[in-house]
N, C-alpha and C positions, 0 to 999 in steps of 0.2 A: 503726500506732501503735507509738513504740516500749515495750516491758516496762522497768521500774525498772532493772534489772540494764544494758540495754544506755544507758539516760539516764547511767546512775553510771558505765560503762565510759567516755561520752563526755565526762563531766565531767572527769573524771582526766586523760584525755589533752590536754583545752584545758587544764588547771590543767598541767600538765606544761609544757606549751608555752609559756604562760605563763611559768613557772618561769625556762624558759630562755631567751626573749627579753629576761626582763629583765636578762640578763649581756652584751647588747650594747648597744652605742653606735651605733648605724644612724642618728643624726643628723648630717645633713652640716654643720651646726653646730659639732657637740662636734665627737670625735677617729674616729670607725668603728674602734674598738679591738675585737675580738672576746676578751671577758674569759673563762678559765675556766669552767663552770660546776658548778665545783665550788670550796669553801673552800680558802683558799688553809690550806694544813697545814704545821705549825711542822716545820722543818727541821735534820736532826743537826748540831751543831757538833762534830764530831769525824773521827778520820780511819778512811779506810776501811776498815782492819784491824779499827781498833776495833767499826767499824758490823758488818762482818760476823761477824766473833767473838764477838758482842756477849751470845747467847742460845746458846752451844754448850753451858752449863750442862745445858738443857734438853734435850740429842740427842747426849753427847758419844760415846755407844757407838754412831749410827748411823753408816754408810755416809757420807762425803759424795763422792767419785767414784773409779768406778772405770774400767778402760777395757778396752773392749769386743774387745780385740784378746788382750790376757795376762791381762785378768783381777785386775791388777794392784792394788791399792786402799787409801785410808788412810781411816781413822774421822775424826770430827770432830776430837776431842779429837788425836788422832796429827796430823792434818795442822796445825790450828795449833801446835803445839809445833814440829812441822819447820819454818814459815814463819818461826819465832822464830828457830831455827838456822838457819837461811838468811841474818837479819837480819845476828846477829852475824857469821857466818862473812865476810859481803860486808865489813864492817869490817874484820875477821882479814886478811883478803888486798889489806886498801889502797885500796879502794873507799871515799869521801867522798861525806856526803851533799850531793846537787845532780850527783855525778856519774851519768853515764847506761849503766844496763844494756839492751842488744836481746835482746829473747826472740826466735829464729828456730825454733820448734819445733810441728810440731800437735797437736792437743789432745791431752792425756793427763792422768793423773794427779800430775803434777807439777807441770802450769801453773798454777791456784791459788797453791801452795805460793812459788813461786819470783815471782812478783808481785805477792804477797803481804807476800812476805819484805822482796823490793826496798822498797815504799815505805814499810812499818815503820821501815827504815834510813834512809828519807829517800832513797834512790838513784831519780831518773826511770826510768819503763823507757818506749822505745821496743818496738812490733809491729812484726815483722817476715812477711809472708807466705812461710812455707819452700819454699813452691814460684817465688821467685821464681828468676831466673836470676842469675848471678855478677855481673853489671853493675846491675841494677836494687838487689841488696842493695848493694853499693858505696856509689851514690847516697842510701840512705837512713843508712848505718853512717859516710858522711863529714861528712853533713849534720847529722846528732845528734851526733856528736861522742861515739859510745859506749865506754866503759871496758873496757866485758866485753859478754861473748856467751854467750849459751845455749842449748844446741843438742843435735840428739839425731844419733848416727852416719849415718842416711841424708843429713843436709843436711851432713854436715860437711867434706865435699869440696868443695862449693858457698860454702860462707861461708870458706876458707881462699882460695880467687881470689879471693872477693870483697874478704877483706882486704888482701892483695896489692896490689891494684888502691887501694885507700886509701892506705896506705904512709903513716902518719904517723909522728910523732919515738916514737912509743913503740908498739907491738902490745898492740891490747886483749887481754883474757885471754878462753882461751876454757873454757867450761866445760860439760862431758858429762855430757845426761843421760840416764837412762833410754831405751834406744827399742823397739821391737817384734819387734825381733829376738832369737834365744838367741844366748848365747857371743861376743858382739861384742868387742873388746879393745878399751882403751882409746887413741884416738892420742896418737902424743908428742908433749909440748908441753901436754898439755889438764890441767883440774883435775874430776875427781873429784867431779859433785853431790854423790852419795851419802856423802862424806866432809864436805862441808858441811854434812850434816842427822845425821852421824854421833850416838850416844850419847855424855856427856858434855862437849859444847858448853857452856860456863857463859851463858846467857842471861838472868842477873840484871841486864845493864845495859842488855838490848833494850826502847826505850819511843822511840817515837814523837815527836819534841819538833822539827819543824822546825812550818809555818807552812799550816795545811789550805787556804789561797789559793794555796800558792804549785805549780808545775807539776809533774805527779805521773806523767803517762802521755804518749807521746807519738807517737799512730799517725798513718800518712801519708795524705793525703788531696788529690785536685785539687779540694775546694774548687768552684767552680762552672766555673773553666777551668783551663787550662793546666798545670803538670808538678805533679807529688805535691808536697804541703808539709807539716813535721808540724804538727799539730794540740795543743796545748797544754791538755789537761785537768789543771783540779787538782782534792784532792783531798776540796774541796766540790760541786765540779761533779758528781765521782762517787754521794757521798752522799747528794747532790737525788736525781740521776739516778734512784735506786735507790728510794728514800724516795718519789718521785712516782709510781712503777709500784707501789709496796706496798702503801699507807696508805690507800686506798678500794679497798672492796667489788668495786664494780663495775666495777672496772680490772682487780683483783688477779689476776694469771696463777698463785701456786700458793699452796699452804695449810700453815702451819703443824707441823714431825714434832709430831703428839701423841700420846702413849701408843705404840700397837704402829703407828699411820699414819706414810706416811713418802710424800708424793710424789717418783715417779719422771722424770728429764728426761733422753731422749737429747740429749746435746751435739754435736748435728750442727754447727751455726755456728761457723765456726771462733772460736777465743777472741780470735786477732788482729785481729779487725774487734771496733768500737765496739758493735754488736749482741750479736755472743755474748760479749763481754765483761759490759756491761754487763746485759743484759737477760735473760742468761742465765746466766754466772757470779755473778757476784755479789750479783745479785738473788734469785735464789734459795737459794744460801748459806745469806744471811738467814736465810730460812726452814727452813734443816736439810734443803732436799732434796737427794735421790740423785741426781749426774751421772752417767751413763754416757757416757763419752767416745768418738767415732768418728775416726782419725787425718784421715782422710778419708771423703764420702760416699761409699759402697759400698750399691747395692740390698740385697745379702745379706746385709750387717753390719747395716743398720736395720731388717727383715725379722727377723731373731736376735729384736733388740733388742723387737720390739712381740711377738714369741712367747713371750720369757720373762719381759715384764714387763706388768702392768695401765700402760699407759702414756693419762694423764689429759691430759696437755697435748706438744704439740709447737712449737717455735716454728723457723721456716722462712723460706728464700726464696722465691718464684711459681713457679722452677721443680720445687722440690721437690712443690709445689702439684700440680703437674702428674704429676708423676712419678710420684704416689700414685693419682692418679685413673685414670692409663689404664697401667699397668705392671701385666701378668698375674699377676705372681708373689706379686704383695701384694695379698692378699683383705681382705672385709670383715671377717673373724673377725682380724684381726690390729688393727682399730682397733677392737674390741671396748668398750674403755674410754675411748676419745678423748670428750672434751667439748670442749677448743678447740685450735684451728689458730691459730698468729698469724703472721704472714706480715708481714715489711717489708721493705725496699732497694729493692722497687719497687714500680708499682701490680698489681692483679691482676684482672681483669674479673670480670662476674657469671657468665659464662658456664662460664666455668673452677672460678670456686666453686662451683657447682650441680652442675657435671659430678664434682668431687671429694663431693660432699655426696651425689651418689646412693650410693656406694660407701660413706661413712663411719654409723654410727650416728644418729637422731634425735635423739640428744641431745648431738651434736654442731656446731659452728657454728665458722664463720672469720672471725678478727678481726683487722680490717687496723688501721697505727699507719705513722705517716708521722715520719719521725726524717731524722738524716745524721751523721754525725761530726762536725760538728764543733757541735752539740748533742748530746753524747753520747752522745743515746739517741732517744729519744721527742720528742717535738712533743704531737702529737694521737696518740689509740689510743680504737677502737669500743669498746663497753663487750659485755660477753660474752656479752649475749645481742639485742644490734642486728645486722638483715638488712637493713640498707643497704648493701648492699654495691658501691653504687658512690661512696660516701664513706669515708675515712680517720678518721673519728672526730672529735672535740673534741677542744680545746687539756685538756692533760692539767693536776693543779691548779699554780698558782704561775704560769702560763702565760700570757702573753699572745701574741696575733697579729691582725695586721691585711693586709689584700689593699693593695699601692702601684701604682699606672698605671706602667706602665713609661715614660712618655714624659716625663708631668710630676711624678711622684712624688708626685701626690694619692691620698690614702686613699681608697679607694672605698667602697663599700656590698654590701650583699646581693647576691651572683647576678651580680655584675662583675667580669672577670677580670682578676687583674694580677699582680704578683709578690709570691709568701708571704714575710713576715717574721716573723719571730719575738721576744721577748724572753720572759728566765726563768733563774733559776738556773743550769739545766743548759744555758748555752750557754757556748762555749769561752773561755777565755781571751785567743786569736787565734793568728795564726801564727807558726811559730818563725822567727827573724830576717826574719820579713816584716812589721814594719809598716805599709809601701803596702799592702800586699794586705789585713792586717789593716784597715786603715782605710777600705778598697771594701766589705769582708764586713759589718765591723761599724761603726753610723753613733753620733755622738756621744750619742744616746738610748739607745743600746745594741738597737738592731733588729739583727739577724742577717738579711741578705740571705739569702735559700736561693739568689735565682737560677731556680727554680721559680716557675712558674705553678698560677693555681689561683683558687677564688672558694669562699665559705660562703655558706649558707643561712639559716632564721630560727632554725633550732636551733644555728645556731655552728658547725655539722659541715661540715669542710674538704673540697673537692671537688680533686684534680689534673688539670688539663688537659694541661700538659706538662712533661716532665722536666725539667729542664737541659737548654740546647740543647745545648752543648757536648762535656758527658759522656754516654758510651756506653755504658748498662747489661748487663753480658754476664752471667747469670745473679745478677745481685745486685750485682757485681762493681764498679768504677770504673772506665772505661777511659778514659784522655784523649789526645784527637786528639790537642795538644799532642806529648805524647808519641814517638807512635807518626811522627808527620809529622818532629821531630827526627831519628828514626834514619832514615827513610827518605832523609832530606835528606843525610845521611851516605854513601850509597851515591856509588861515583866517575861511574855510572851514571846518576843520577839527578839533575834541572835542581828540580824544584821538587813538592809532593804535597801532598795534602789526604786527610783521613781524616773518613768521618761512619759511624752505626752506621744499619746497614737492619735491619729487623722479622726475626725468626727465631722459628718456631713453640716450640721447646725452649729457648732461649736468652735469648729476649726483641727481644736486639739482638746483632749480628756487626758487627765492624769493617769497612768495606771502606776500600781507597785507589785516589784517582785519582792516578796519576803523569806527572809532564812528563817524558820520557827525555831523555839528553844522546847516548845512541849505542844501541846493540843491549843490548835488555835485555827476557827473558823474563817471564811473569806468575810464572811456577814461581820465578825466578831472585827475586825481588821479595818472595816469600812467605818464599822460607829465608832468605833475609836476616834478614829480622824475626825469625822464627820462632828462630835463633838466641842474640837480644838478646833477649826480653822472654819472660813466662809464656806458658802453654799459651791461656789466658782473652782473650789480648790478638793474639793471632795473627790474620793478615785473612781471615777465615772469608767473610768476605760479598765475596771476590777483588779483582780487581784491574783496573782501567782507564786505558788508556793515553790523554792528551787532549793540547792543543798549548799549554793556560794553564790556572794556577787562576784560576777568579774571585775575584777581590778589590774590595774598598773603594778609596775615595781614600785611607784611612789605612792600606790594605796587610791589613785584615782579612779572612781568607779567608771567603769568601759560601757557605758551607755551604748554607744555605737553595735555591741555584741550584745544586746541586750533589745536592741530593737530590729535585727538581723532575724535573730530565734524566736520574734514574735509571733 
């Protein structure tokens, strides 16, 4: 029989469940819309400078990032006054709002400040990833149409080919900032950050006055297939974005600087992706916490990091996930203070969280959220203290989604799998001069194709079955066949290729290509080729195979599918 106490425990959880089914539409009737279930929460009309700046009154003397290499750092109050001077100075030197700056730089102390600055003035900024290679930045620096560049001495070798290689009626301007090195000298030709944010800037007439719909940020993304495209966030997209991960409890990833408290956040995700931008920059801003910036991940620089700091929250990729669990040199006294893990860009098994969880504290837990760039952020996100950990959580508030049959584009139901779409605020604008594509992605109702597979249950909680076929997750990363099959098509060598990513214990997923030869041609020979043209992340880790045809479609579609079958 059961005791009072465990009737009231079971009561709660039918009233719960309850709760929650009644935010779905499960009739094949109505629409199978999986609503929220939580109140949809009133949304900032302002722009993101402003949201973020908003409460600096309250923390202006603390810390808000430093970086973990020099040490380097500016206070609240310091660092918005520099993004001011930033503002104006991009005016001072000729820069029009609507015109576009690329930040090619990794994390540091400056990045806030300097994208900050940009969309105060109204300037778009384009992400750039600094490790790309001279050809890849090219394609993203011609396609944005960028005015200026900003950039730190390691990459600046790299973005002068690159611009080269652009060669338009005018040379963007390139502008030096800060990097991690002592005694660097300036290259000729370049402007001066630090003379941007100099003392005595007159900053009386930095304000804000273009149009918080109109396109604010502009990272690149393939989208569900084919070559990078940029992504068109404005600069209400951002302040949902932000606003939706804050505003409930049982979302909320960090708390408030009060008094002498001050949560600390190693900035491992780089700032250039949509994640450590949003969900990590500027989301927490908000809040007045401490970044500790990492240029890149390094064992020993995050190790530092959880040694000299009470570090409360971490938010990661799966393989960072991994990295923590079984990598000797990072003990449990070093996640001492961890309470949550948040893990996105791909899925993560239970296995691997269990495995990290014997290592981490009891009062610790890992919570998965399902996003993509071009919903800026989030989608769904577990709430901080659910152990389901083979769901990605509920549609976060403001949020709608529904599962579509891939064949006939009927709404399904509970527990049937089809392709996730999404609508909500925080979805993108579309693509930059792509309207076809924009018009595949996003449908007259405004659903957001993911392209993803997946099914919900009676609680609304999103299940992923499969990725994007298309795209090849290499530690978090994007990699498109598309892409990589282009350059290889390029070789004098080469009649025809296909690229799909195979399973990698540390990686997730590795590229491999099959190649049709035209004459004598090595696997080694195939590899440096690539390995030349594109980043390290995109390289054909998972090798190389030599066949007599790709398979294809009647409409010339390469059959991936028969190609990872015969692997």
């Amino acid at each position: 029989m059961l005791c009072p106490r465990s009737l009231l425990r079971c009561g709660l959880k039918l009233l719960r469940r309850h709760e929650n089914r009644r935010f779905l539409n499960l009739s094949p009737a109505v629409t199978q819309i999986v609503k929220s279930a939580y109140p949809d929460i009133p949304l900032p009309a302002m722009s993101l400078p402003e949201y973020v700046w908003s409460r600096i009154e309250e923390w202006p003397d603390k810390v808000a990032i430093e970086c973990a290499v020099t040490g380097r750092h500016y206070r609240y109050a310091e660092a918005r006054e520099l993004s001011r001077r930033f503002a104006a100075s991009l005016h001072r030197i000729g820069l029009q709002p609507g015109d576009t700056i690329a930040i090619i730089m990794p994390n540091s102390p400056e990045w806030p400040i300097v994208i900050l600055g940009a969309l105060e003035a109204g300037i778009v900024a384009t992400t750039v990833n600094p490790s790309y290679t001279a050809d890849e930045m090219s394609q993203q620096l011609r396609d944005s149409k960028a005015k200026a560049v900003v950039t730190i001495s390691m990459s600046h070798s790299t973005v002068v080919k690159a611009l080269k290689m652009v060669a338009g009626k005018t040379n963007p301007l390139v502008i030096m900032a800060p990097g991690f090195e002592q005694g660097s000298e300036l290259p000729a030709g370049t402007i001066n950050l630090m003379e941007l944010l100099q003392d005595g800037i007159d900053t009386s007439g930095v304000r804000f006055c273009g149009n918080i719909d109109d396109v604010a940020v502009v990272p690149y993304s393939s989208g569900t297939t084919g070559l990078p495209k940029g992504v068109m966030i404005s600069q209400r997209n951002l302040t949902a974005a932000c606003e939706q991960l804050n505003n409930r409890e049982e979302l909320r990833c960090s708390q408030p600087a009060v008094g002498s408290h001050q949560d600390i956040w190693p900035a491992i995700l780089p700032f250039y992706h949509m994640f450590g931008m949003c969900a990590v920059m500027m989301s927490s801003m908000r809040h007045g916490v401490k970044l500790v910036t990492l240029p890149k991940f390094e064992p020993k620089l995050l190790i530092n990091i959880l040694e000299q700091y009470d570090i409360q929250t971490l938010c990661v990729v799966p393989p960072l996930v991994l990295f923590m669990a079984s990598h000797p040199a990072l003990k449990p006294e070093h996640l001492r203070s961890l309470t949550r893990v948040i893990s996105a860009a791909a899925p993560l098994g239970r296995h691997d969280i269990e495995r990290f969880l014997e290592k981490a504290p009891k009062s610790a837990n890992v919570i998965q959220g399902y996003g993509m760039t071009e919903t800026t952020s989030a989608m769904t996100l577990m709430e901080r203290d659910d152990t389901n950990y083979e769901a990605v959580g509920r549609p976060i508030p403001n949020t709608q989604m529904k599962i579509m049959h891939l064949e006939t584009g009927v709404n399904l139901g509970q527990r049937e799998v089809g392709e996730i779409c999404v609508r909500g605020p925080q979805n993108m604008i579309g693509y930059f001069n792509r309207p076809d594509v924009t018009a595949e992605t996003i449908d007259a109702d405004g659903w957001l194709h993911t392209g993803d597979t997946g099914y919900y249950d009676d609680e609304g909680k999103l299940y992923i079955v499969d990725r994007t076929k298309e795209l090849i997750k290499v530690k978090g990363f994007q990699v498109a066949p598309a892409e990589l099959e282009e350059i290889l098509r390029s070789h004098p060598q080469i009649e025809d290729a296909a690229v799909i990513g195979i399973p990698d214990e540390r990686a997730g997923e590795i590229p491999k290509a099959f190649v049709v030869p035209k004459g004598k041609i090595s696997e080694e020979d195939v590899k440096k080729f690539v390995a030349e043209k594109v980043s390290e992340y995109k390289h054909l880790k998972g090798g190389v195979e030599f066949i007599s045809s790709i398979p294809k479609s009647q409409t010339g579609k390469i059959l991936r599918r028969l190609l990872k079958e015969q692997r």
